[in-house]
C-alpha positions in Angstrom: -13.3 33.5 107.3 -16.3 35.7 108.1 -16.9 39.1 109.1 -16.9 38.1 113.2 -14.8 35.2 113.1 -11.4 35.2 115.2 -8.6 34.8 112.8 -7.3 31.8 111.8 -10.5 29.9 112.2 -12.0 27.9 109.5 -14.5 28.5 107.4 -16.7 25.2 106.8 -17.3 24.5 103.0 -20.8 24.2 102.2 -23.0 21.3 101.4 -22.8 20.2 97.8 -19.9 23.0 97.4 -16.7 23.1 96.0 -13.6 21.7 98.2 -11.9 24.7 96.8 -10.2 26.5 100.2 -11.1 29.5 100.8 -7.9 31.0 101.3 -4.7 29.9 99.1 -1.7 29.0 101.7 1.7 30.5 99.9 2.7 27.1 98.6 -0.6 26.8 97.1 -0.3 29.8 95.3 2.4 29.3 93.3 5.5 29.9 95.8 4.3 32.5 97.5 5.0 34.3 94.4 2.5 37.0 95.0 1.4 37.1 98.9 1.4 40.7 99.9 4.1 41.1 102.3 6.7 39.9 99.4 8.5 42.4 96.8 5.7 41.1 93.8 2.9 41.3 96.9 3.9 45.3 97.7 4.1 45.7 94.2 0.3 44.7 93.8 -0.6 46.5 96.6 1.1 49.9 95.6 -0.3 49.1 92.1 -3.8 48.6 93.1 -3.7 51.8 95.2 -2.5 53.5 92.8 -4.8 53.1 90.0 -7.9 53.5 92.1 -6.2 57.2 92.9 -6.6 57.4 89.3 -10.2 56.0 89.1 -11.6 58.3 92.2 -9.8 61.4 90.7 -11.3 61.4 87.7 -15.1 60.7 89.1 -14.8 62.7 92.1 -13.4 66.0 90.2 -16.9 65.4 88.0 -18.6 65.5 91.4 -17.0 68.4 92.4 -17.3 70.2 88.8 -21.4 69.5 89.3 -21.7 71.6 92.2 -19.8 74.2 91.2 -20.0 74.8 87.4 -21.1 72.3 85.3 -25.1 73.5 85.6 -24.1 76.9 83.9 -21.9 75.5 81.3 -24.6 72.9 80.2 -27.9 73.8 81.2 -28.1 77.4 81.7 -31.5 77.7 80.2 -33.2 76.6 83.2 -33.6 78.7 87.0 -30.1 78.1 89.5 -31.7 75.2 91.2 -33.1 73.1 88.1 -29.1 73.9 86.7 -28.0 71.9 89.8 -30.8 69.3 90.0 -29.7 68.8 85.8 -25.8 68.7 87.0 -26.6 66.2 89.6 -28.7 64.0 87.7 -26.1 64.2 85.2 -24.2 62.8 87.8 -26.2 59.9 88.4 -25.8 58.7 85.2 -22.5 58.0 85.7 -24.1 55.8 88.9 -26.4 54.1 86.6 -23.7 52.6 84.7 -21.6 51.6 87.1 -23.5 48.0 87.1 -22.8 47.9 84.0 -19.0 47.8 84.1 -18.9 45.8 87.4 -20.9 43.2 85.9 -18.9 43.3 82.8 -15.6 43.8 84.2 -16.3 41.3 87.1 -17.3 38.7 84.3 -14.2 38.9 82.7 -11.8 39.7 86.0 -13.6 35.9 86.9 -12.5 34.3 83.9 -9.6 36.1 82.7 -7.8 37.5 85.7 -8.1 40.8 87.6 -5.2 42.4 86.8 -6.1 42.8 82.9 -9.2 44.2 84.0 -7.9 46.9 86.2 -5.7 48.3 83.1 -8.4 48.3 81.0 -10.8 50.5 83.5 -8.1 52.6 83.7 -7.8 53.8 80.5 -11.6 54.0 80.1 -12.4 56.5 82.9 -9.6 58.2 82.6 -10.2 58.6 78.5 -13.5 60.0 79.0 -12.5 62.5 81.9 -10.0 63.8 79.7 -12.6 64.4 76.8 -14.9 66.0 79.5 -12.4 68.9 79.7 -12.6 69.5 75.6 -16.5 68.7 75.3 -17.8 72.4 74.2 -20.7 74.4 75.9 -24.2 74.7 75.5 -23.5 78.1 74.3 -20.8 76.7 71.7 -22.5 73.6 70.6 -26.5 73.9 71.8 -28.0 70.6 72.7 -25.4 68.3 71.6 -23.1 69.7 74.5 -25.4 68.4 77.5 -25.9 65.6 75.2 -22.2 64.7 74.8 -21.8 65.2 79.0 -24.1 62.4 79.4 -22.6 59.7 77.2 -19.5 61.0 78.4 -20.2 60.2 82.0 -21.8 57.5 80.8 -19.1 56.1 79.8 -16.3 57.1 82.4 -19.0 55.1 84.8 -19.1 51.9 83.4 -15.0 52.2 84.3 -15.4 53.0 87.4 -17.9 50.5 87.8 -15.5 47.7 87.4 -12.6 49.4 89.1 -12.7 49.0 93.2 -13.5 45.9 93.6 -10.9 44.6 91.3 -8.6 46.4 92.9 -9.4 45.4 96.8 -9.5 42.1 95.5 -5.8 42.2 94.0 -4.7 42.7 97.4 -7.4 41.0 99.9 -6.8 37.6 98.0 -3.1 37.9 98.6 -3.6 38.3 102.0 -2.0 36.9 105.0 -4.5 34.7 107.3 -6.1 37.1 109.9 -4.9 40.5 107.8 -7.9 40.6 105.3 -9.5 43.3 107.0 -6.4 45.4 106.3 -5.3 44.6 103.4 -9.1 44.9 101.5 -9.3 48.5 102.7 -5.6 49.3 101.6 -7.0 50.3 97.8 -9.7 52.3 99.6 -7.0 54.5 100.6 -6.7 55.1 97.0 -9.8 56.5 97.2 -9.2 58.8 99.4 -5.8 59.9 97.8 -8.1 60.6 94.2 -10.6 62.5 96.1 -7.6 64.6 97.8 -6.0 65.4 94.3 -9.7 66.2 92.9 -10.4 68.1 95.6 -6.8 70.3 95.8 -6.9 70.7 91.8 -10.5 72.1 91.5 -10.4 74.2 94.8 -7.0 76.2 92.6 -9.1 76.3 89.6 -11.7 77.8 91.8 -9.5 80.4 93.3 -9.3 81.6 89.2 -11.6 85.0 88.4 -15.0 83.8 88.3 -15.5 84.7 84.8 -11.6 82.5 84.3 -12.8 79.7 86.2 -16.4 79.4 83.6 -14.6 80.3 80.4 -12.3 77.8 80.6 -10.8 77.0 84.3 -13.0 74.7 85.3 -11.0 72.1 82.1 -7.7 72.1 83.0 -8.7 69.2 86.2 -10.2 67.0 83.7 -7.0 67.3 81.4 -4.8 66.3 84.0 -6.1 63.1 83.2 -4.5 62.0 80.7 -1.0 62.4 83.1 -2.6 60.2 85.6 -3.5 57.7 82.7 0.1 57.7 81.7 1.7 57.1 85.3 -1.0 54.7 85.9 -0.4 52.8 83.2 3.6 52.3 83.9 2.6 51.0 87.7 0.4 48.2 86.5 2.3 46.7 83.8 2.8 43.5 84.0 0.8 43.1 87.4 1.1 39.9 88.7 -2.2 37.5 89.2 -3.5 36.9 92.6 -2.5 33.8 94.5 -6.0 32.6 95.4 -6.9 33.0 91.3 -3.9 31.5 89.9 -4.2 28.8 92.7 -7.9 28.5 91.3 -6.9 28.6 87.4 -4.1 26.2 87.7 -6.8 23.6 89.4 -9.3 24.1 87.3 -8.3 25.9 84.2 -10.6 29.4 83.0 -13.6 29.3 84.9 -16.6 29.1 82.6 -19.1 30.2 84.5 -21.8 32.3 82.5 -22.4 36.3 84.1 -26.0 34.9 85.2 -25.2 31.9 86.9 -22.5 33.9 88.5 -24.9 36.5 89.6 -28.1 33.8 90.1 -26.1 31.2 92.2 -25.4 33.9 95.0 -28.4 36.0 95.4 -28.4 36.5 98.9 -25.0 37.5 99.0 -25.3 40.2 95.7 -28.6 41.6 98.1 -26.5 41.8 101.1 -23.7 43.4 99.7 -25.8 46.2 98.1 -27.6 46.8 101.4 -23.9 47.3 103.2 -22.5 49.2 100.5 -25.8 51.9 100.8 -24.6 54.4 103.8 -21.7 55.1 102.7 -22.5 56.1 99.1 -25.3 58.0 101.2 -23.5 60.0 103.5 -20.2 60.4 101.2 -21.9 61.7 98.3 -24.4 63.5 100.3 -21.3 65.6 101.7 -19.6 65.8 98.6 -22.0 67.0 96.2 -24.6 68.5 98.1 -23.2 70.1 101.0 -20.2 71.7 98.5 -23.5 73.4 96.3 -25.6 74.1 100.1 -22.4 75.8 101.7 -21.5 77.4 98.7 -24.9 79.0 98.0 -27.3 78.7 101.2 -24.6 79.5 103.8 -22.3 81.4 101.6 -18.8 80.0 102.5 -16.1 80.3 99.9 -16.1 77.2 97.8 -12.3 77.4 97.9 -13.2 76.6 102.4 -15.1 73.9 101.5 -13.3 72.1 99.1 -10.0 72.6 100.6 -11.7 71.4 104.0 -12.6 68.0 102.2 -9.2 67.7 100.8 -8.0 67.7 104.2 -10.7 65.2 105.7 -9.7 62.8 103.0 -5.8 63.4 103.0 -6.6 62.0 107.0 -8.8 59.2 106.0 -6.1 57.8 103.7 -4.8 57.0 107.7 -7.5 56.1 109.0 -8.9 53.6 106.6 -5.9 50.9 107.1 -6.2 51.9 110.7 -10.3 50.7 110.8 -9.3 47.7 108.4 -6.5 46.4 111.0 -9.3 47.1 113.5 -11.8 44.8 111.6 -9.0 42.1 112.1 -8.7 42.3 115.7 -12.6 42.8 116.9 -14.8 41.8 113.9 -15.8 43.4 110.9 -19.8 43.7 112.2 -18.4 45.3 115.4 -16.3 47.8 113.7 -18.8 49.0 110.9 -21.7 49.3 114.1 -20.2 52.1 115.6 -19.3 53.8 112.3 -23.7 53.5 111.9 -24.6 54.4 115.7 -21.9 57.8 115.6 -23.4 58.5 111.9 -27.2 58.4 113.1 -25.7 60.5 116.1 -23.5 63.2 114.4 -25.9 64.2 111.3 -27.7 66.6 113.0 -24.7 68.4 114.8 -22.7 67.7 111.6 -24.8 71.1 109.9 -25.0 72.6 112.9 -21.2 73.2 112.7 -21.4 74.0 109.1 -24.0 76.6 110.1 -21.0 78.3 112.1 -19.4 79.5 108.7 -16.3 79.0 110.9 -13.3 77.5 108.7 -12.4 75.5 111.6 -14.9 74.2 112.7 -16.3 73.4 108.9 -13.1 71.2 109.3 -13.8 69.5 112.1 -17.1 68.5 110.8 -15.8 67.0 107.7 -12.9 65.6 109.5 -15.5 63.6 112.0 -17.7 63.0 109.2 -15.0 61.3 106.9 -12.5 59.5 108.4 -13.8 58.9 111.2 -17.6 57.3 111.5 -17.7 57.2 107.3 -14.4 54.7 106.9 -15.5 52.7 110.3 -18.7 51.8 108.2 -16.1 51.7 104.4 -13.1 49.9 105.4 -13.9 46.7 106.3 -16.5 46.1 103.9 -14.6 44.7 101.3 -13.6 41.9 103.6 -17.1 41.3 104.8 -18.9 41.3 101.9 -16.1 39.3 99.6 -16.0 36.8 101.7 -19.2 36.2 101.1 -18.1 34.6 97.4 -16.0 32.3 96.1 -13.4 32.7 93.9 -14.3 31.8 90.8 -17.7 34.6 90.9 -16.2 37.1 93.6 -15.3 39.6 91.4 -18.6 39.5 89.7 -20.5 39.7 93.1 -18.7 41.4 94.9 -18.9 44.4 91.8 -23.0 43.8 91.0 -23.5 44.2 94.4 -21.7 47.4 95.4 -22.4 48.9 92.4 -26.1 48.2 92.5 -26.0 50.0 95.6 -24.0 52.8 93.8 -26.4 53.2 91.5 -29.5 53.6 93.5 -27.9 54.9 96.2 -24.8 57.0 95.7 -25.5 58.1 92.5 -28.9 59.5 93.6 -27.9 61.0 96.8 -26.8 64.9 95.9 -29.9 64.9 94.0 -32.5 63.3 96.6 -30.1 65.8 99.2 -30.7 68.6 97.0 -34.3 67.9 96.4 -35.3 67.4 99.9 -33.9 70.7 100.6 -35.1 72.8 97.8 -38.4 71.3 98.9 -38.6 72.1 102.6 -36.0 74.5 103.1 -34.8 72.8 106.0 -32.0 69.9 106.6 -33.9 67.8 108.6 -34.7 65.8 106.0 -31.6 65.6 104.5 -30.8 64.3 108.1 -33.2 61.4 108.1 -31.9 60.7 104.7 -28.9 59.8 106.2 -30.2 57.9 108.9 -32.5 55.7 106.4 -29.2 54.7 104.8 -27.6 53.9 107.9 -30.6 51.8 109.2 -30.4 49.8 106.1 -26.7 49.1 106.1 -27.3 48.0 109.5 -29.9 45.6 108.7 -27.5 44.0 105.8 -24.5 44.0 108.5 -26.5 42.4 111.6 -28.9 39.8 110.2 -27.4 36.7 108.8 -27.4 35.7 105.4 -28.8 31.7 105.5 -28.3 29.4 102.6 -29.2 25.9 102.9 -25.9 23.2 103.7 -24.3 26.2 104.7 -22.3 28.1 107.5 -24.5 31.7 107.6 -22.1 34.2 107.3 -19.4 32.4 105.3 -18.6 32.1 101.9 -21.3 31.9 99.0 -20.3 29.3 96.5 -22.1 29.8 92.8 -22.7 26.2 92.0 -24.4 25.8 88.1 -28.2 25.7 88.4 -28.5 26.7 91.7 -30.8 29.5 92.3 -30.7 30.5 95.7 -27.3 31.7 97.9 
């Protein structure tokens, strides 16, 4: 099924490909042991949800904690704007390793099964966040703190890395025919849910004394952790395979498939996942870490407005994000994700003009527009569109190396590029065509098709051994 396709229409199987089907009926999955829809299926779904909430709490609250404290603690021998630019780069470490634990992660959710994957990035971000919130100061430790904040990040990246798509794949490939669009973005709800509790528990630790909230307020977020670790873990024990990878193992036995071939056989496909994945990382992170540190200190609204604002904005996107995916379903997943790029290239200049306001409502209503709204048009289907682009056996793998490619270059970077532009000219404007660049190449990925020779253009990319070209 592609991105445009009505549903229910076949997909043709590529030239020299495998006769694998692209979707697993029920009975070919075992029973219908574990299509979403089932008691196993909203078991999967709840469980995959609910460890990405996990996931996103722990790297959004480090997003959060960048803007608003982490410079001082860790680089305070440097002037207020270098401390953020450090912070933020900081940040984007995290980013950079994010490839690393897709590719990793994907390799082994290929051969080995997603759900064992999705525990094990579970306890690795969450680990590290929870060691974030003991990690001593530059003014305790000296160089090995700011030292320690990388690895640490480092670290908690390469579990994010392999989390999402993991987790949208647990519930896209138990799917029923024509739902993919809704079910892929159900984890990205998840998302949203993480960045409400990181939002919510940072904006109370903010509303400590400012001299509280530095000594040690600013920790007790990144201990909370080691809660979420715990609950997580309980949900997804013993989480059932996938029907479309147990169909797949049980023809064909563990995939052997080396990382490279994986990654090789599909190129296009990686490429044009990166290039849809780039707006969003763009304009989310843009607002989150950016705008938080520009509000806070150019426009001097409370930071307890602004991070209570994007709490809200994200509490509504965990409704909006099915509501965009269903959508995706009905009129197409290119159709869908065009008007989230058109209203983003429209609304980023009167997006700072309401912030410029300093009005607590209408701060809201910017966020509010800028989140749910045009941002998760453009997010939620773009798990279906880009994973349909793979085959089974390397989906995982592909579908992870090419959104967290993007992640790195583009997500990772963006409060620092934001912040930089800014500092620079003193003027949003280029923050604003930033944005625009990022939506011009997500739009360029989205509208142009993908051709591979033997091949249907927009369906999926099978990794055949030796092939170099998708």
């Amino acid at each position: 099924m592609t991105g445009d396709e009505a549903p229910g229409e076949q997909v043709a199987v590529p030239a020299g490909g495998d006769v694998e089907a692209v979707k697993a009926s029920p009975g070919e999955a075992g029973g219908g042991a574990d299509v979403a829809g089932s008691r196993p299926g909203r078991r999967t779904v709840a469980a995959s949800m609910v460890g990405t909430v996990l996931e996103w709490y722990d790297f959004n609250l480090y997003g959060f904690a960048a803007a608003v404290v982490l410079g001082e603690q860790f680089f305070p021998r440097t002037s207020p704007t270098a401390r953020v630019l450090a912070s933020f780069a900081t940040f984007a470490a995290g980013f950079a390793a994010r490839p690393v634990g897709g590719l990793l992660f994907g390799h082994f959710g290929d051969r080995l099964g997603r759900a064992r994957m999705l525990v094990v990035t579970m306890v690795v971000t969450g680990c590290s966040s929870a060691l974030l919130g003991l990690l001593p100061t530059y003014r305790q430790a000296g160089w090995p703190a700011p030292v320690g904040l990388v690895v640490l990040r480092v670290v908690q990246g390469v579990g994010v890395g392999g989390e999402f798509a993991g987790a949208a794949l647990m519930t896209m490939e138990n799917a029923p025919p024509g739902r993919r669009g809704f079910f892929g973005a159900v984890p990205a709800m998840g998302t949203g849910a993480g960045f409400v509790l990181a939002a919510a528990a940072f904006a109370l630790a903010a509303r400590l004394p400012g001299q509280a909230l530095m000594a040690w307020g600013w920790r007790l977020p990144f201990l909370g952790s080691l809660v979420l670790v715990a609950f997580g873990l309980l949900v997804r024990r013993r989480l059932p395979e996938t029907a479309e990878f147990t169909a797949r193992a049980r023809a064909r036995g563990r995939a052997e498939t080396s990382l490279l071939t994986a990654v090789r056989g599909c190129p296009g496909a990686v490429v044009r996942t990166m290039g849809v994945s780039v707006s969003c990382f763009i304009w989310g992170y843009m607002i989150q870490g950016f705008v938080v540190h520009y509000g806070a200190t150019e426009l001097h609204i409370a930071r307890s407005t602004l991070l209570w604002a994007l709490a809200v904005a994200s509490a509504v996107s965990i409704g909006t994000l099915p509501m965009w995916g269903a959508a995706s379903d009905r009129w197409g997943r290119r159709t869908v994700i065009t008007v989230g790029l058109v209203g983003t290239v429209a609304y980023a200049w009167p997006f700072f003009a309401l912030l410029h306001t300093r009005s607590p409502l209408w701060i809201l209503v910017a966020l509010v527009v800028a989140l749910p709204v045009l941002r998760d048009l453009v997010f939620a289907p773009q798990v279906a569109l880009c994973a349909e682009m793979f085959d089974t056996g390397v989906r995982y793998t592909g579908l992870s190396a090419g959104r967290e490619f993007a992640g790195a270059l583009s997500g990772g970077t963006a409060p620092f590029v934001a912040t930089a532009l800014h500092a620079a000219t003193h003027r949003v404007w280029p923050v604003v065509c930033y944005v625009v660049a990022g939506c011009a190449v997500t739009a360029v990925a989205v509208l142009l098709p993908t051709s591979r020779p033997g091949g249907d253009a927009h369906g999926p990319v099978r990794a055949v051994p030796g092939q170099g070209r998708g």
